[in-house]
N, C-alpha and C positions, 0 to 999 in steps of 0.2 A: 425075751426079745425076739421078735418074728426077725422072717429071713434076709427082708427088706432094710430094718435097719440095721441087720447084720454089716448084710452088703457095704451099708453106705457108713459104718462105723470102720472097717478094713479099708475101704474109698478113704477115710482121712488118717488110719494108719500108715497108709501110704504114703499120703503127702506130706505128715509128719516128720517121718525117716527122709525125705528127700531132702526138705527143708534142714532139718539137720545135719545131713552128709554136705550137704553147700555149706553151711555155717560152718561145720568141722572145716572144711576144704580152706574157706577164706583163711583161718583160723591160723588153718596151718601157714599159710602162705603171710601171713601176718608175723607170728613167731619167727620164721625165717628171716623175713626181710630186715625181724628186731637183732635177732643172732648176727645176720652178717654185716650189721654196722657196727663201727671200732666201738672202743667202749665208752672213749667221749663224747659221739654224738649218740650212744644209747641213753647217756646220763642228761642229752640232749631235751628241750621242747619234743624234737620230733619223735624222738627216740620213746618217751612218753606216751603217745599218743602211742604208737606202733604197742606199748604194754597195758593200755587201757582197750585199746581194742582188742586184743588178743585177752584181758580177762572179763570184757565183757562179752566177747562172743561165748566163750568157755560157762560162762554161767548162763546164757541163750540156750549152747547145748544141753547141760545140765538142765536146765526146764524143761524143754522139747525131749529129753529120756524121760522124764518125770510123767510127764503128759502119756507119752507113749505106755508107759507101766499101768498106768490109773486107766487107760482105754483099753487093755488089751485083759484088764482082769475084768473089764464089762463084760467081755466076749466070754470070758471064762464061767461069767457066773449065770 
């Protein structure tokens, strides 16, 4: 691999980890908001949705580390 598509393979390691550390962030902010509702309206519709996003962002994360592993051993090799 020349230097140039070094560069520009680092260029979307980067972006990768950002987009992830957002997803994390939401993530977290999602779990919380599931946590500090009572337990009846977690068992809620709403309540729901707040554990469906919270485990579909969690396997977004999971892909995007997955991603980053398989790019970062291009660099490697």
């Amino acid at each position: 691999m020349n230097n140039e598509n070094r560069k520009q393979l680092l260029k979307a390691i980067a972006l990768i980890e950002e987009a992830k550390d957002i997803a994390e962030a939401i993530k977290d902010e999602e779990q919380e908001k599931f946590d500090n509702l009572s337990e009846g309206l977690q068992q809620s519709e709403k309540g729901q949705k707040f554990e469906e996003n919270v485990s579909t962002l969690d396997e977004n994360v999971s892909t995007l580390d997955d991603a980053l592993s398989q790019l970062e051993e291009c660099l490697n090799n």
